[in-house]
C-alpha positions as CSV (number, residue, x, y, z in Angstrom):
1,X,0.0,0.0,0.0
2,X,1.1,3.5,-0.7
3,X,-0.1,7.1,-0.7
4,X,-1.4,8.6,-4.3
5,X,-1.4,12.5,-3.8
6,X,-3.5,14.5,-6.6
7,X,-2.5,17.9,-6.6
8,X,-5.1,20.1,-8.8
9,X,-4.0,24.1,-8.9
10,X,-6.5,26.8,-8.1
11,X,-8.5,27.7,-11.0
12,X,-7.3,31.6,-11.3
13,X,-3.9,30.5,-10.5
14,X,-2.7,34.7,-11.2
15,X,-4.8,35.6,-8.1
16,X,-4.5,33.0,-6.0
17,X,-0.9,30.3,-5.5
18,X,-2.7,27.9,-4.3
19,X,-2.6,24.1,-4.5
20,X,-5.1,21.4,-3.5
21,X,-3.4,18.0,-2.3
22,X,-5.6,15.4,-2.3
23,X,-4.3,11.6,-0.5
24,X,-5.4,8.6,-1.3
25,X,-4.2,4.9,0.0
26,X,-3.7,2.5,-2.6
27,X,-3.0,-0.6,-2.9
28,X,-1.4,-3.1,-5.7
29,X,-2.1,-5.9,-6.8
30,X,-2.7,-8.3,-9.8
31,X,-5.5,-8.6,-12.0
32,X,-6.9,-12.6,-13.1
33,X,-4.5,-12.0,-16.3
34,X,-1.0,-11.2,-14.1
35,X,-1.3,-7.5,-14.8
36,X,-0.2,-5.1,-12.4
37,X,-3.6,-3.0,-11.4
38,X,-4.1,-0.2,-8.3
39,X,-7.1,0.1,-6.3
40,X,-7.9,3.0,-4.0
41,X,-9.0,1.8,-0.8
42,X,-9.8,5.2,0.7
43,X,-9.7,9.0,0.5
44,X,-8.1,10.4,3.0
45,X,-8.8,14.4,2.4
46,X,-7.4,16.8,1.2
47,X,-5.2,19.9,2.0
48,X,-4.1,23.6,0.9
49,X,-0.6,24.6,-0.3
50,X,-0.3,28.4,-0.5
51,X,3.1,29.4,-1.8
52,X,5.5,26.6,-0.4
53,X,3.7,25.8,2.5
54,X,0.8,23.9,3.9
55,X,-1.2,26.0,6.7
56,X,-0.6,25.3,10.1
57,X,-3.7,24.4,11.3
58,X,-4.7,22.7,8.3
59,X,-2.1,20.6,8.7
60,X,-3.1,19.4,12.2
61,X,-6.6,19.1,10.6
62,X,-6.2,17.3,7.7
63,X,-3.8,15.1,9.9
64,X,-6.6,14.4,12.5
65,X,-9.3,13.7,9.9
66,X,-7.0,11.0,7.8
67,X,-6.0,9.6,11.3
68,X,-9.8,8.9,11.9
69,X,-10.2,7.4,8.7
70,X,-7.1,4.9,8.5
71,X,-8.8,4.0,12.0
72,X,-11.9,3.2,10.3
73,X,-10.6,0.7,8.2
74,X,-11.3,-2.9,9.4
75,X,-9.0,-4.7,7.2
76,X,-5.9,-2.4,7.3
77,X,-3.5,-3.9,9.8
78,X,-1.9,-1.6,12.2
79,X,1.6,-2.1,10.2
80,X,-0.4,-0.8,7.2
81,X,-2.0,2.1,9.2
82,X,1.2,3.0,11.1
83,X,3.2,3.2,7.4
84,X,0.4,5.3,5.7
85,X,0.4,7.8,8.5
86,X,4.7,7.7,8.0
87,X,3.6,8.1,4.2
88,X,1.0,11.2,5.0
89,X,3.8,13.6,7.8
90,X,6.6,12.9,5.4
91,X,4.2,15.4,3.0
92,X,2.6,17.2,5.6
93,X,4.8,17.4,8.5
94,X,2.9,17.2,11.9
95,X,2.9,20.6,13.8
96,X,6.2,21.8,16.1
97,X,5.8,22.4,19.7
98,X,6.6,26.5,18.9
99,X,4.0,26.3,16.1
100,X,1.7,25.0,18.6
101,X,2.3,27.7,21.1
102,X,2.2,30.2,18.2
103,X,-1.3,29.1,17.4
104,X,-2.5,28.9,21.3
105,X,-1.5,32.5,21.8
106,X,-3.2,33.8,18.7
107,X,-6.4,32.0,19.4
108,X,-6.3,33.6,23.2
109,X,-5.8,36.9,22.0
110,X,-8.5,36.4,19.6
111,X,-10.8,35.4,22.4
112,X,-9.7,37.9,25.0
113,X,-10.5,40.4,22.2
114,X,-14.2,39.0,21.4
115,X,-15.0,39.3,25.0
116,X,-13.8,43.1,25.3
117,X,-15.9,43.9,22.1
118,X,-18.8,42.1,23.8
119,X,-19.0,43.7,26.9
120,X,-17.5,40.7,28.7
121,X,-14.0,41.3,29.8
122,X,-12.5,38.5,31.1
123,X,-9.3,39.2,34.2
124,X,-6.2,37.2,34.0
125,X,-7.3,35.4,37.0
126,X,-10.5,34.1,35.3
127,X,-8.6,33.4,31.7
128,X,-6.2,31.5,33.9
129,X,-8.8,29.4,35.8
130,X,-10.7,28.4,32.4
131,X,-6.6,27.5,31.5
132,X,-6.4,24.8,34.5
133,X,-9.5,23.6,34.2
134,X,-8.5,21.9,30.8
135,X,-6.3,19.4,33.0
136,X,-8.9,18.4,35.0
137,X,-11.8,18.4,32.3
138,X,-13.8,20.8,34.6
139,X,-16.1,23.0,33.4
140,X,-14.8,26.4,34.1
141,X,-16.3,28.6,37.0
């Protein structure tokens, strides 16, 4: 079994440098007359390249939701699954620990700000608490 990746550029290519990169697993095998054929066994999604690079978060994304699938699959045995999902971060690499912490801090400043704008401030004290509570599976106070 192997990955087949599809890439199909975006339609007004002048406008936009965009890619879509589409994964499939495959497998080979031979047909009743000893010819090599390929069957796709699934579609594992798809994902954006802008420029040189795929999105952060649509990396994690499109990571998660193959993941699920190769899961789903009752006849692929975990050395199968284990190799496809070698096959799918050596294309899209899973995220860093800085890019993490990078995407953590702009999605908490994007939330801090929602509340200001809403008329619901939140202190550091109560930004904090909701923080710990994701340890503990709480619901915040």
């Amino acid at each position: 079994m192997y990955i087949r990746w599809v890439v199909r550029r975006h339609k007004n290519t002048e406008i936009a440098n965009t890619n879509f990169h589409d994964a499939y697993l495959v497998e080979s095998y031979r047909d009743e007359r000893g010819q090599p054929r390929q069957r796709t066994i699934a579609y594992l999604g798809n994902i954006r390249q802008i420029g040189d690079e795929f999105p952060t978060i649509e990396r994690e994304l499109f990571l998660l939701r193959a993941d699920r699938i190769l899961e789903s699959l009752p006849d692929l045995t975990e050395s199968d699954r284990q190799e496809a999902r070698e096959a799918l971060r050596r294309k899209v690499p899973p995220l860093t620990r800085d890019e993490v912490i990078r995407a953590f801090t702009a999605n908490l400043t994007w939330y801090r700000q929602w509340w200001e704008q809403n008329g619901c401030p939140l202190s550091d004290d109560e930004l904090l608490s909701i923080v710990r509570t994701t340890r503990s599976g709480l619901e915040p106070i």
